[in-house]
C-alpha positions, 0 to 999 in steps of 0.5 A, a space after each residue: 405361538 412360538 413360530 410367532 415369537 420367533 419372527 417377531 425377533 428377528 424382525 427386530 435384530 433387522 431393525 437394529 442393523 439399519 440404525 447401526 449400519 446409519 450410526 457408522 455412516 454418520 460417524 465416517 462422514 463426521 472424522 471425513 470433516 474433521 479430517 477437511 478441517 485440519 488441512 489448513 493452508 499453513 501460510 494463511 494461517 502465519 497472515 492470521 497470526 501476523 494481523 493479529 499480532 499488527 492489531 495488539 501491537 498497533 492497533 489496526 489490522 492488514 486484511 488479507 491482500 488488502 493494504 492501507 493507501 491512506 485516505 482518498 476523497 471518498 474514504 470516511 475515518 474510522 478507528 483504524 485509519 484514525 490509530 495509523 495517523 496518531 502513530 504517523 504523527 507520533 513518528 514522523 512529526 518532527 520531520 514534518 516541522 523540519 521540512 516546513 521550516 525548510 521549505 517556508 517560502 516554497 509552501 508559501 508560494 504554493 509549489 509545496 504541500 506537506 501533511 501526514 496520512 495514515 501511511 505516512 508522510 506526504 509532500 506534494 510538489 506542484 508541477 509548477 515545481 517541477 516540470 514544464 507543462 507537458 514534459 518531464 524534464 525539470 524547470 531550474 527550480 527543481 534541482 535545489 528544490 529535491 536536494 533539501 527533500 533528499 537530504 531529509 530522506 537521507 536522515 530516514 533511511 529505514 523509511 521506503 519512499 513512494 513516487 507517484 505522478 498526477 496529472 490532471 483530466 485534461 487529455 494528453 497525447 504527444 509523441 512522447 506521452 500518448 496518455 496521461 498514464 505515460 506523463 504521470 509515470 515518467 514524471 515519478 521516474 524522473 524524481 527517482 532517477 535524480 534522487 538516486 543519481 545525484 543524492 545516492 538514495 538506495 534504490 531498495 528504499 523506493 517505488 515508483 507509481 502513475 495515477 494519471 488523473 484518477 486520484 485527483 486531491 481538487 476538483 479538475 473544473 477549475 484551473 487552480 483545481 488542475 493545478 493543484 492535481 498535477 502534481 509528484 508526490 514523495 511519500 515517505 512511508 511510516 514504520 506502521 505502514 512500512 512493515 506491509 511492503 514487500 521485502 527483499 528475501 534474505 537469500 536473494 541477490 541484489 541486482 547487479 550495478 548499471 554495467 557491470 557483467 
């Protein structure tokens, strides 16, 4: 009975071994996760933080590498594109009203569309305004058109300004423009120059983008639609939507001025 005894116990000290030696594994593989959950990439959690911070103050949050390009012709409204316009509007209204009193008779000829989106305000000029067909350099119109749009800048000069080409889907292939890509770009490219060389907008304050015709704002089936998609648009950019750009870092150097060494 005792030899009995005797194994019956050690069978069970055995027994005990197992579900320890499994509790101490179980009890590794849980510190190995929490110590995989506190290497945290600090920096996405500063772009946590800031979106947060973007929601409490304004109302809309930035998405991680995403940025608000106001409404295209797909988009539907929600909250947040709705909470960007109302700030727009707040911010930039009386620019708005300025603008279309000053350019009364080119709206009313149809050169000129101003509105506000959720990144902004926008004025959309026609290539009509601007350019002959086709090319890049201005119609005689053009100048005294931009000089009352730049001394409208001029009063914003906190706000950063986007020029964006359009053309139409009507295929373009020159010696100097193989596409419509190169057209759309080099007509952005020539309202900046003039703005920066006859007005002294600060080039910090721009960008420049070619749509070629990918985002049409009229159907391209007809003449008046085509025309209405060739187009310049300056987009003076809210505080809202300004605070997404990217910044110039406080310990870089501005490039150096056209000849100098």
């Amino acid at each position: 009975m005792k030899r009995k005894s005797a194994a019956h116990e050690h069978a069970s000290h055995e027994r005990w071994l197992v579900s320890y030696a499994d509790f101490i594994t179980l009890m590794f593989a849980f510190f190995v996760v929490l110590f995989a959950s506190s290497q945290v990439d600090k920096k996405k959690v500063a772009r946590v933080a800031a979106s947060f911070q973007s929601y409490i103050s304004h109302g809309a949050v930035r998405q991680e590498g995403v940025v608000n390009q106001g409404p295209r012709a797909t988009d539907t409204p929600d909250a947040s594109s709705q909470a960007l316009k109302a700030l727009s509007m707040a911010e930039l209204a009386p620019v708005k009203d300025s603008l279309e009193k000053e350019l009364t008779a080119e709206i009313a000829e149809g050169k000129i569309s101003v509105s506000l989106e959720p990144r902004g305000l926008v004025l959309s000029l026609r290539e009509a305004a601007l350019f002959p067909a086709g090319r890049d350099s201005f119609t005689p119109e053009a100048r005294p058109i931009l000089g009352k749009l730049a001394r409208s800048l001029a009063n914003l000069p906190n706000q950063p300004v986007r020029l964006e080409g359009h053309t139409d889907n009507v295929p373009i292939q020159t010696s100097q423009f193989p596409s419509n890509w190169e057209l759309s770009a080099a007509r952005a490219m020539a309202v900046l120059d003039h703005l920066m060389r006859e007005h002294q907008i600060t080039p910090q304050r721009m960008a420049v983008a070619g749509y070629a015709d990918f985002h049409p704002v009229a159907s391209n089936a007809s003449q008046e639609g085509r025309a209405q998609n060739r187009r310049v648009d300056i987009v003076v950019l809210s505080n809202t939507a300004a605070a997404l750009e990217p910044r110039q870092k406080p310990d870089s150097t501005p490039p150096a001025a056209p000849g100098s060494n």
